[in-house]
KEPARO-72291 format. One line per 3 residues: their letters; for each residue x, y, z of N, C-alpha, C, O, CB. Coordinates in steps of 0.1 Angstrom, whole numbers, plus 5000, padded with zeros to 4 digits. Each point is the difference from the previous one (the first is absolute). Glycine has a CB too. Example, Ala and Ser with C-alpha at 12.3 -4.5 7.8 and 13.67 -1.06 7.14 Angstrom:
AS> 5132/4943/5078/4991/5012/5000/5009/5012/5000/5010/5000/5007/4971/4988/5005 ~ 5015/5023/4981/5009/5011/5000/4992/5011/5008/5005/5011/5001/5007/4983/4977
END
This chain:
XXX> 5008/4988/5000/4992/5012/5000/5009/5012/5000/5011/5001/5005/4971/4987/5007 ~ 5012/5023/4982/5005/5012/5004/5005/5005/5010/4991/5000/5009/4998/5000/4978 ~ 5021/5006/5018/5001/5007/5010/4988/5010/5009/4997/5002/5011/5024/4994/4976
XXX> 4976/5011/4999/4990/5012/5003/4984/4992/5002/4991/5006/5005/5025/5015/4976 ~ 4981/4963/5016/4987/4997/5002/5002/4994/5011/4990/4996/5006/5001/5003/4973 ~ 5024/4997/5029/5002/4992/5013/4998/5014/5006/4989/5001/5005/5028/4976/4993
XXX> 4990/5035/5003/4994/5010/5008/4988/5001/5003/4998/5001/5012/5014/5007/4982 ~ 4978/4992/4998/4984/5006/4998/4995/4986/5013/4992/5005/5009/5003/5007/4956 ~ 5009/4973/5036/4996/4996/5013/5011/5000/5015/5001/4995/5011/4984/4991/4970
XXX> 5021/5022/5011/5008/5004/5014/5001/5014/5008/5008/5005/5009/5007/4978/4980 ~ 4976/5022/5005/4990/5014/5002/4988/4997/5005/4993/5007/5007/5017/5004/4975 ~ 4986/4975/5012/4987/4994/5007/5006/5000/5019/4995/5005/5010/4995/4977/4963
XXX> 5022/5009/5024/4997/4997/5017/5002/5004/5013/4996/4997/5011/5006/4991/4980 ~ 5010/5027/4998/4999/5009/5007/4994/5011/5006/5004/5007/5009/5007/4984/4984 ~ 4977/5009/5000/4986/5008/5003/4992/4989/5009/4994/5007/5008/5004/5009/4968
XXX> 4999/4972/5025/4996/4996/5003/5008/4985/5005/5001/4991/4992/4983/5027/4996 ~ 5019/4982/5019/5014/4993/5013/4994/4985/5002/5007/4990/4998/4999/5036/5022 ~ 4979/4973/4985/4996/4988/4999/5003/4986/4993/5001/4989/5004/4988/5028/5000
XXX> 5012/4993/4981/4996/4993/4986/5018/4995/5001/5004/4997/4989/4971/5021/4994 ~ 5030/4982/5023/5016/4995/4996/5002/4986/4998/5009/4994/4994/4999/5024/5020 ~ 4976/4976/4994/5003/4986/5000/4997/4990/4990/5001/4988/4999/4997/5017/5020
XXX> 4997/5007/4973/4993/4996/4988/5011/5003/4987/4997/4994/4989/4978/5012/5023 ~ 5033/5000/4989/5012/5005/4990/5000/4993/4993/4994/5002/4989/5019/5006/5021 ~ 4994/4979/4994/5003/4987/4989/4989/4998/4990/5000/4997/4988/5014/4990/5030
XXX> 4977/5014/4988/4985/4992/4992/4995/5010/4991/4995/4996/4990/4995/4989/5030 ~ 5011/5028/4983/5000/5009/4992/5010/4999/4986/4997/4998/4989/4995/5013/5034 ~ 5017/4991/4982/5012/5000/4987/4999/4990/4992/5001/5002/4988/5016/5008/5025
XXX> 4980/4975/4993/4999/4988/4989/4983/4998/4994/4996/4990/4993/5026/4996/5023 ~ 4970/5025/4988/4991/5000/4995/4998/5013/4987/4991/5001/4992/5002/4985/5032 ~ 5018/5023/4977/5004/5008/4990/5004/4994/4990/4996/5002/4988/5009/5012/5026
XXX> 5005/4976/4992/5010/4995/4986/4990/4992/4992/4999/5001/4988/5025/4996/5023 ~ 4968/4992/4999/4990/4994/4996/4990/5005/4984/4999/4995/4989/5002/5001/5040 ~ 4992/5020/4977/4997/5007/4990/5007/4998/4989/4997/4994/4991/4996/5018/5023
XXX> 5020/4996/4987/5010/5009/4992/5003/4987/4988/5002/5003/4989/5010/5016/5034 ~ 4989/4968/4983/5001/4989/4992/4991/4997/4995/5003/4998/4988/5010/4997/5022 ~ 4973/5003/4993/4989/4996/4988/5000/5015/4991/4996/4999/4988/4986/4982/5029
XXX> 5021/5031/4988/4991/5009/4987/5011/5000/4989/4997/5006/4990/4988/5012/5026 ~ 5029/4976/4986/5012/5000/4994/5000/4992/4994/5010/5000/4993/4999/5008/5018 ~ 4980/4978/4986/5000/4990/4993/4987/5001/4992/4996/4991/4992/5020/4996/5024
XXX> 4979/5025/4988/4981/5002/4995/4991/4995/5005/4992/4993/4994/5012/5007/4988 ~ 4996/5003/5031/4991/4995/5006/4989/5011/5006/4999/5011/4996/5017/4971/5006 ~ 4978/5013/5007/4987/5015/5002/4998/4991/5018/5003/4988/5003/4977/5023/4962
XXX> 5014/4999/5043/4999/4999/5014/4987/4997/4998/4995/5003/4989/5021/5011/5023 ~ 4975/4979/4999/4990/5000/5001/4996/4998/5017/5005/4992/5008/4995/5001/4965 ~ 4988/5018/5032/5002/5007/5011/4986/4993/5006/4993/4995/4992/5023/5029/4999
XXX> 4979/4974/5025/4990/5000/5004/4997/5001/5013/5009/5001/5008/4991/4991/4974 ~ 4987/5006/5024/4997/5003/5014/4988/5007/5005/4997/5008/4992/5023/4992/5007 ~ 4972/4999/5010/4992/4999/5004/5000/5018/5007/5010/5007/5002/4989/4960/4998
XXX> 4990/5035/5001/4996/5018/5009/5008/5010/4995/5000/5005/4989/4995/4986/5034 ~ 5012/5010/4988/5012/5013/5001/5011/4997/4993/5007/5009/4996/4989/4998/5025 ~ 5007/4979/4975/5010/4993/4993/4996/5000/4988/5010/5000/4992/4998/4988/5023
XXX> 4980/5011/4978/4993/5002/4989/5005/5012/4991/5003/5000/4988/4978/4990/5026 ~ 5017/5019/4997/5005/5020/4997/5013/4997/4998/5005/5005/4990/4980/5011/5029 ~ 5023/4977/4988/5016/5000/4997/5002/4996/4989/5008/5005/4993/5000/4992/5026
XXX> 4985/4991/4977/5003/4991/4989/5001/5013/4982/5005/5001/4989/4977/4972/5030 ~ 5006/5034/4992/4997/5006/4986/5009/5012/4997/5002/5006/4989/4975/4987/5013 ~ 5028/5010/5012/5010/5013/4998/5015/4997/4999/5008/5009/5000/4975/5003/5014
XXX> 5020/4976/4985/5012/4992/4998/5002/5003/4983/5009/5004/4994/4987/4977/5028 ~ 4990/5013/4975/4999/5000/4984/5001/5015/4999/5010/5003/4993/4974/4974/5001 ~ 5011/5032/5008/5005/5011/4995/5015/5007/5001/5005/5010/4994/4972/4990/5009
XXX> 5028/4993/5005/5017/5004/5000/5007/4998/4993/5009/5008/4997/4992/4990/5018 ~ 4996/4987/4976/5008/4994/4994/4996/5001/4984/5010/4999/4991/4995/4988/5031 ~ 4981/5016/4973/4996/5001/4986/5003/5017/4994/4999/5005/4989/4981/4973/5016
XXX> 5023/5028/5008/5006/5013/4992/5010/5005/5010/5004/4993/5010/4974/5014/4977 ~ 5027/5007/5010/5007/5008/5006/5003/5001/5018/4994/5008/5007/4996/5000/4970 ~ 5019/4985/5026/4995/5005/5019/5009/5011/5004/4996/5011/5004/4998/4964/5006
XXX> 5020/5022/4988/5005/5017/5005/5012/5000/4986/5008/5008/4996/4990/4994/5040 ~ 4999/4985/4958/5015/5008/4988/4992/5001/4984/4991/4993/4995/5035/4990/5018 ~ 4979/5023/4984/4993/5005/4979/5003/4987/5001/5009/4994/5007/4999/5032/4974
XXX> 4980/4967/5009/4999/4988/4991/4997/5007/4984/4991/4997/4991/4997/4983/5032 ~ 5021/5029/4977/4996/5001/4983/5005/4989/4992/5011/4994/5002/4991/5031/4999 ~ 4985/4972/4986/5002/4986/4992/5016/4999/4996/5010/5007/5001/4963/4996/4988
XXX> 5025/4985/5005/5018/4996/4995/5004/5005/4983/4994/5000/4989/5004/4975/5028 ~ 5007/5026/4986/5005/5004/4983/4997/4987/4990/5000/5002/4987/5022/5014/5023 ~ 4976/4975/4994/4989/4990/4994/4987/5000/4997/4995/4996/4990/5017/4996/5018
XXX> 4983/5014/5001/4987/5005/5003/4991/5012/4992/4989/5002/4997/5022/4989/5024 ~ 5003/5017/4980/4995/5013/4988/5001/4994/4990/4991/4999/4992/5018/5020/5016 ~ 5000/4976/4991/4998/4995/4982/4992/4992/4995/4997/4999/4988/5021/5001/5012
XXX> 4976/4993/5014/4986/4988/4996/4991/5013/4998/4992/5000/4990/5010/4974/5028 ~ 4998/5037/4990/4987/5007/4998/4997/5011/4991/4989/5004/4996/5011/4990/5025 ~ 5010/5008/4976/5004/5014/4987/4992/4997/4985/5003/5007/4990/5026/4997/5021
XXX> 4961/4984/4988/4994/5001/4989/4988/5005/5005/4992/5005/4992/5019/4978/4996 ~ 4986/5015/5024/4986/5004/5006/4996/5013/4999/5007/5010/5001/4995/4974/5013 ~ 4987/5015/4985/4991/5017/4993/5004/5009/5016/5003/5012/5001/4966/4975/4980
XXX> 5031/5007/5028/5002/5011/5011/5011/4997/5009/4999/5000/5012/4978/5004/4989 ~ 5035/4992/4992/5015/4992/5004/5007/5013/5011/5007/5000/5010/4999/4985/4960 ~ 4989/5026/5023/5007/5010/5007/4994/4999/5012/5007/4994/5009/4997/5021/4972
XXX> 4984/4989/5022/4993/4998/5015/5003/4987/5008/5002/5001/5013/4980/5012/4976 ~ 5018/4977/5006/5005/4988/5003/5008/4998/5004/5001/4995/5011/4992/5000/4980 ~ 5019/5008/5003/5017/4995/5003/5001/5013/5016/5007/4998/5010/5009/4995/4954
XXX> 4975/5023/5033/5003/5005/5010/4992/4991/5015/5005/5001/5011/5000/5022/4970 ~ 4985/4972/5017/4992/5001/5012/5003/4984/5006/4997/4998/5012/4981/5021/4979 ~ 5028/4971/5003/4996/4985/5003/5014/5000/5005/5010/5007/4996/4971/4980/4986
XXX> 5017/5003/5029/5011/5001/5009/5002/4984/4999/4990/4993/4997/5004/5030/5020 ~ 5018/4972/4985/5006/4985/5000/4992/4993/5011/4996/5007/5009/5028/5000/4983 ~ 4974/4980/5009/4992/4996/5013/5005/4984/5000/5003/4991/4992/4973/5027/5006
XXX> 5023/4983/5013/5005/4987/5007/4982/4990/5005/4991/5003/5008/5039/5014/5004 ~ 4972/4974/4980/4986/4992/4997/4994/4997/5016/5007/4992/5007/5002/4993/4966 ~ 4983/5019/5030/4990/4993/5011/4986/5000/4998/4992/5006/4993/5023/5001/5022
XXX> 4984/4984/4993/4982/4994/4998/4995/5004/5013/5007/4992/5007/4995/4985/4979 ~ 4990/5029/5022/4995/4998/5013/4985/4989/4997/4994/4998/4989/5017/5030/5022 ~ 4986/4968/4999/4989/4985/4996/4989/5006/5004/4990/4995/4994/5021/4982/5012
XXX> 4988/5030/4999/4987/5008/5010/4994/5006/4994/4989/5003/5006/5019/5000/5011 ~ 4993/5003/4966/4999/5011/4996/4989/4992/4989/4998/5007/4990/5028/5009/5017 ~ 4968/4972/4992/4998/4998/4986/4980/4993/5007/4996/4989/5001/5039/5005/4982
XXX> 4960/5019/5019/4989/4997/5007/4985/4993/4995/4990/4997/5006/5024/5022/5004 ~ 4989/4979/4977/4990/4991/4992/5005/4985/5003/4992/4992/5004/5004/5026/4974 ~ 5014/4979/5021/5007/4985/5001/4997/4998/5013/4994/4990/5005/5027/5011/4979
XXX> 4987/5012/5024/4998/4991/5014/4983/4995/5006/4997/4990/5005/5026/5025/5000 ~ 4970/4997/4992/4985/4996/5004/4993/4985/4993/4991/4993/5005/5007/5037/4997 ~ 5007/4968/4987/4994/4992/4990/5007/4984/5009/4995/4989/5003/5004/5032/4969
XXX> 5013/4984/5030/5007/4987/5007/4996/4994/5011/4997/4988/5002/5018/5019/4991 ~ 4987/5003/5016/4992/5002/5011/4984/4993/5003/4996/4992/5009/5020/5028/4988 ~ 4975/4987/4988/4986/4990/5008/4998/4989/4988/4989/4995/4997/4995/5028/5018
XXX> 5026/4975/4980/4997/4990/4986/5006/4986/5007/4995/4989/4999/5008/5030/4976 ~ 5015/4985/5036/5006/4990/5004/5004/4996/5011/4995/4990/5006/5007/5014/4978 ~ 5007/5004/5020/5005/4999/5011/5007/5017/5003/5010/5004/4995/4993/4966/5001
XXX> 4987/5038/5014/5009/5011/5003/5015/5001/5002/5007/5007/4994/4974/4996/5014 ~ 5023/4988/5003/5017/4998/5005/5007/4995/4990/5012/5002/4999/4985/4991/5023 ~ 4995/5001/4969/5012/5001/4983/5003/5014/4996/5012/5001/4998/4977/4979/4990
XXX> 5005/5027/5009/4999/5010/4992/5017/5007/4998/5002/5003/4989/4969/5001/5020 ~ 5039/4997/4999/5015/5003/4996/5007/4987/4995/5011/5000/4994/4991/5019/5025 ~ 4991/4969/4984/5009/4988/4996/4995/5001/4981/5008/4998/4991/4990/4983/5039
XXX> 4991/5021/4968/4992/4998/4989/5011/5009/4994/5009/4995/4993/4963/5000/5013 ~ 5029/5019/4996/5009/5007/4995/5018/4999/4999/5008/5004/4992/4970/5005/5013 ~ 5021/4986/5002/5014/4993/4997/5002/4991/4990/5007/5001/4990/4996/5001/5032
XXX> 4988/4987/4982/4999/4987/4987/4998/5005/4989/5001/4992/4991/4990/4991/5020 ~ 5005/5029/4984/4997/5006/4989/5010/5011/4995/5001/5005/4989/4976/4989/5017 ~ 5030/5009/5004/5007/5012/4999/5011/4998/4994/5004/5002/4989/4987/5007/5028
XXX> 5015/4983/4995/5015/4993/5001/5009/4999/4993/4999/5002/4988/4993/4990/5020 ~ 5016/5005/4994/5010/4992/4992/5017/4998/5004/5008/5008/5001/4974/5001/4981 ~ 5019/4982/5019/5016/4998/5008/5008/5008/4997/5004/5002/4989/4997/4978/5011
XXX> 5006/5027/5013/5008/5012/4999/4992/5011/5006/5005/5006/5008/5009/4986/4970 ~ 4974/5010/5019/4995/5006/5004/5000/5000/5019/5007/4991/5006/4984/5007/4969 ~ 5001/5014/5033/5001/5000/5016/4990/5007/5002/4997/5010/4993/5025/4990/5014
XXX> 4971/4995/5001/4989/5002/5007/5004/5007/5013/5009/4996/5007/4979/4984/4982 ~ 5004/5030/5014/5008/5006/5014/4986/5001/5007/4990/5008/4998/5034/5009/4995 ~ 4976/4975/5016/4987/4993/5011/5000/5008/5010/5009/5001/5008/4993/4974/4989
XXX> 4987/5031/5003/5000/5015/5013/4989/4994/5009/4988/4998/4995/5017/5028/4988 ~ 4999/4969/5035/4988/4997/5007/5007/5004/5013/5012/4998/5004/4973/4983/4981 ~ 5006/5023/5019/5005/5010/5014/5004/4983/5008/5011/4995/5000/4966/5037/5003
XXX> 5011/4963/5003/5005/4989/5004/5004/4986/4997/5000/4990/5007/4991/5024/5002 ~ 5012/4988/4978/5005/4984/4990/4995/4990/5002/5005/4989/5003/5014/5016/4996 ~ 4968/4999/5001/4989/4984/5002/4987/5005/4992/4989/4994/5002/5018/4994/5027
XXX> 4993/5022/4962/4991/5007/4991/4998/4984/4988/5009/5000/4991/5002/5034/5012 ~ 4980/4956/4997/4994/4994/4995/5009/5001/4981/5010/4994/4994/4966/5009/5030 ~ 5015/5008/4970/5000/5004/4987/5015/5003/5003/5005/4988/4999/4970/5021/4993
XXX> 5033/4996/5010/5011/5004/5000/5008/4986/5001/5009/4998/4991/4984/5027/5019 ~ 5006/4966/4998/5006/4989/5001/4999/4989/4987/5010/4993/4996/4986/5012/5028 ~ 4993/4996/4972/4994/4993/4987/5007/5006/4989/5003/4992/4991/4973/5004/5017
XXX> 5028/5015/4992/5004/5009/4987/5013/4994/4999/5006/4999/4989/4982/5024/5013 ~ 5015/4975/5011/5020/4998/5004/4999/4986/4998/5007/5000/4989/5001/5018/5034 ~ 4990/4973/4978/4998/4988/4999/5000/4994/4982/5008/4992/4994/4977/5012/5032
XXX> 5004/5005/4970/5002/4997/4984/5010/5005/4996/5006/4993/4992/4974/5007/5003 ~ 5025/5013/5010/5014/5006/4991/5012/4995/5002/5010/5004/4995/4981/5014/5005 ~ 5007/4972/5009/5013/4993/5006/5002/4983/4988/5010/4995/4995/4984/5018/5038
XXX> 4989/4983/4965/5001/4990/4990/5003/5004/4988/5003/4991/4991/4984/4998/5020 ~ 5014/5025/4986/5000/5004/4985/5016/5007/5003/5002/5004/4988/4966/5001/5004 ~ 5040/4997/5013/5013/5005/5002/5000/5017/5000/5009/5008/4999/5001/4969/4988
XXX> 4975/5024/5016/5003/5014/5005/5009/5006/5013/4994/4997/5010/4986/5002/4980 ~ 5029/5007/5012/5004/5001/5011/4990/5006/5011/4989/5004/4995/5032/4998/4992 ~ 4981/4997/5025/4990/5006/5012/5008/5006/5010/5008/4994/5007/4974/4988/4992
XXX> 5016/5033/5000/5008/5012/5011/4979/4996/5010/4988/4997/4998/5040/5034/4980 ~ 4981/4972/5032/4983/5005/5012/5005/5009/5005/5012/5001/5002/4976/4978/5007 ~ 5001/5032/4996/5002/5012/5007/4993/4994/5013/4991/4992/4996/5010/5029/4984
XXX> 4999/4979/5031/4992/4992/5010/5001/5009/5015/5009/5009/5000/4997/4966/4985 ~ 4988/5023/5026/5007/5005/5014/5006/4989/5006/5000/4989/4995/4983/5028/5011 ~ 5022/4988/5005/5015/4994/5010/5000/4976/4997/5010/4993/5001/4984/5039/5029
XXX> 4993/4964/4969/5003/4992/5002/4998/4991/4986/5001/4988/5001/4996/5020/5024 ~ 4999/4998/4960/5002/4994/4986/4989/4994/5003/4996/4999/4988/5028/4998/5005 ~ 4968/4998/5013/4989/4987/5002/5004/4991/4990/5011/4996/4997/4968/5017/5011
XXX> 5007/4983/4985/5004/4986/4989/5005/5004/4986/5002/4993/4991/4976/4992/5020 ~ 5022/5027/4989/5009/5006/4987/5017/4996/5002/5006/4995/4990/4974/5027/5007 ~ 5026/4981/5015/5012/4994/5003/5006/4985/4994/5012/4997/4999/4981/5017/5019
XXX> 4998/4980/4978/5003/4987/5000/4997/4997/4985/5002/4988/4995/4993/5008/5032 ~ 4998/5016/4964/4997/5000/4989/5009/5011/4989/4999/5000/4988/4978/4992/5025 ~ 5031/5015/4993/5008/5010/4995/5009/4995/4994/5001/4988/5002/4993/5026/5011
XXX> 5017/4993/4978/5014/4998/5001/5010/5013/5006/5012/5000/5003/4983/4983/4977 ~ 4994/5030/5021/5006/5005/5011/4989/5009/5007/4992/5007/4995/5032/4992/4995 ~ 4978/4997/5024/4992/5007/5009/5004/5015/5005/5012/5001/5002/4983/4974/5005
XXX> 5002/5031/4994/4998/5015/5001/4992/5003/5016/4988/5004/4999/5010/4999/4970 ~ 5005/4995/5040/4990/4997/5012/5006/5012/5006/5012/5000/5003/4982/4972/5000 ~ 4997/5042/5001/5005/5009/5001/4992/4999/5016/4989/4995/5003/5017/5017/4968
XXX> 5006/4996/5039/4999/4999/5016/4989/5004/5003/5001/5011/5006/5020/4992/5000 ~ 4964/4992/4993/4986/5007/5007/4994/4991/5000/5003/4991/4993/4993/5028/5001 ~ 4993/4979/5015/4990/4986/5001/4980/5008/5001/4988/4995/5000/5038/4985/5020
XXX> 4980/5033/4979/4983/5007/4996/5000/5000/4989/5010/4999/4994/4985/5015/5020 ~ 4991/4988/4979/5001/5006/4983/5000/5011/4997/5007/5004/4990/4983/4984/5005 ~ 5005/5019/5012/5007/5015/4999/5014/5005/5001/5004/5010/4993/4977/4991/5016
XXX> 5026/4994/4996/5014/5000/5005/5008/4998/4986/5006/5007/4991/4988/4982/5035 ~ 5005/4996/4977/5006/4996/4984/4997/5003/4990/5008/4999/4990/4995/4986/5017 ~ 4982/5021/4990/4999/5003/4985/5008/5013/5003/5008/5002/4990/4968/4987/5000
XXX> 5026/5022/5021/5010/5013/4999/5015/4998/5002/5009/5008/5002/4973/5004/5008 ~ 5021/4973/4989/5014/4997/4994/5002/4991/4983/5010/5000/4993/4995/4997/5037 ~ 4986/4998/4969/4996/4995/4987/5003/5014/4991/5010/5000/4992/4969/4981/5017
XXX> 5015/5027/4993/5000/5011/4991/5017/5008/4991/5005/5002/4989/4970/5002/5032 ~ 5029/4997/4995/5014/5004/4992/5009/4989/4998/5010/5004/4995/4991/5018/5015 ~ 5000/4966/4990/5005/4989/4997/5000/4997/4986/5009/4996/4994/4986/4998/5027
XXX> 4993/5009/4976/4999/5002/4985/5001/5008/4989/5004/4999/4988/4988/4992/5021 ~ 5003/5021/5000/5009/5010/4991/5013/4999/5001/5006/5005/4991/4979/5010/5012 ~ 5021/4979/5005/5016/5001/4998/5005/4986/4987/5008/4998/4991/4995/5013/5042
XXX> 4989/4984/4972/4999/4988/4987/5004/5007/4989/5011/5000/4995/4969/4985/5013 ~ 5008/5022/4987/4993/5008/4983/5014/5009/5001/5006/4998/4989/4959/5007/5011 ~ 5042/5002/5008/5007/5008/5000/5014/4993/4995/5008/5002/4991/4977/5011/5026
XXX> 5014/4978/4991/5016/4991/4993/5001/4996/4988/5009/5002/4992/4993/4988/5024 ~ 4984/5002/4982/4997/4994/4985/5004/5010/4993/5010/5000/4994/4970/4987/5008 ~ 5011/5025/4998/5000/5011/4986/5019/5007/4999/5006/5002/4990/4959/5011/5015
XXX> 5040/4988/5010/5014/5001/4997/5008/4990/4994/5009/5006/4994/4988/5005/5022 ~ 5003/4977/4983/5006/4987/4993/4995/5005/4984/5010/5003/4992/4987/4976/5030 ~ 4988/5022/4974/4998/5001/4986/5003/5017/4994/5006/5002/4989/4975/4977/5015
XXX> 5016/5030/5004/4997/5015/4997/5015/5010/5003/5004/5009/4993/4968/4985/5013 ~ 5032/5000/5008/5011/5007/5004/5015/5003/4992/5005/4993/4991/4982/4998/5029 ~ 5019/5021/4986/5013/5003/4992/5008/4987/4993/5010/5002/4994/4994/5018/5023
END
């Protein structure tokens, strides 16, 4: 990794002192990233309530701009420079790093939900989504979120990788991950207000590895 994207979680833990114990799981869940989007791969995100909201604001870190210019590639212009509005285009579209959040696709889920099995509904999307190389990043405050486990479960038969964001004790996601992320809180409130910058510091590394000097 970069120097400058190992800073961005070492600015994490020094704002937040707790999170030190989490370092390691952090950084190998960076590289984790940094390695599927380097081989073409795309994230795929999920979680239940307040983790739901993360899932979806994760996805917005990573499909555009978070703090560095993603102006297109000089490949990119050239793909677009036949187009009737290339100019507006090449200025406004920003480079993006592929994520899926699962939460977001509210015809499917409802239809799944009373047609099948509700607690499928992230596994369904995975088995459809997927594809080896790909990572699923399993967000459940207390790592025994049903759907969330089901999702992790299939992505693990399909060679998706599995990062979990979880509180202090991983529950049955621990035992379903290949890296646990179990950040020091055992409320939900708590941990989802360490969840939060854990991830941004994530998006922050990533876009430094792809975007940075």
């Amino acid at each position: 990794m970069k120097n400058t994207a190992v800073n961005r979680i070492d600015e994490l833990v020094e704002r937040y002192p707790a999170l030190v114990v989490n370092k390691d799981a952090i950084l190998k869940a960076v590289e984790l990233i940094v390695a599927a989007y380097t081989s073409g791969n795309k994230i795929l995100v999920c979680g239940n309530g307040g983790s739901a909201a993360d899932s979806l604001h994760i996805v917005g870190e990573l499909m555009k701009a978070f703090v560095k210019k993603r102006k297109v590639s000089d490949f990119w212009k050239d793909k677009l420079s036949n187009c009737e509005h290339s100019d507006y285009m090449i200025e406004n579209l920003q480079m993006a790093l592929p994520a899926i959040s699962l939460v977001s696709e509210a015809g499917l889920l409802t239809a799944y939900a009373n047609d099948v099995a509700p607690d499928m509904n992230f596994a369904q999307q995975v088995f459809g989504q997927g594809k080896a190389g790909d990572v699923l990043l399993a967000i459940s405050t207390s790592g025994n979120s049903a759907n969330v486990i089901y999702a992790s479960e299939v992505a693990r038969a399909m060679d998706v990788k599995v990062i979990s964001l979880t509180g202090s004790s991983g529950g049955a996601l621990k035992e379903k991950s290949d890296i646990l992320i179990n950040v020091p809180e055992d409320e939900t409130f708590k941990i989802q207000e360490l969840h939060l910058p854990v991830y941004h510091a994530m998006c922050l590394a990533i876009e430094e590895e792809f975007f940075g000097e």
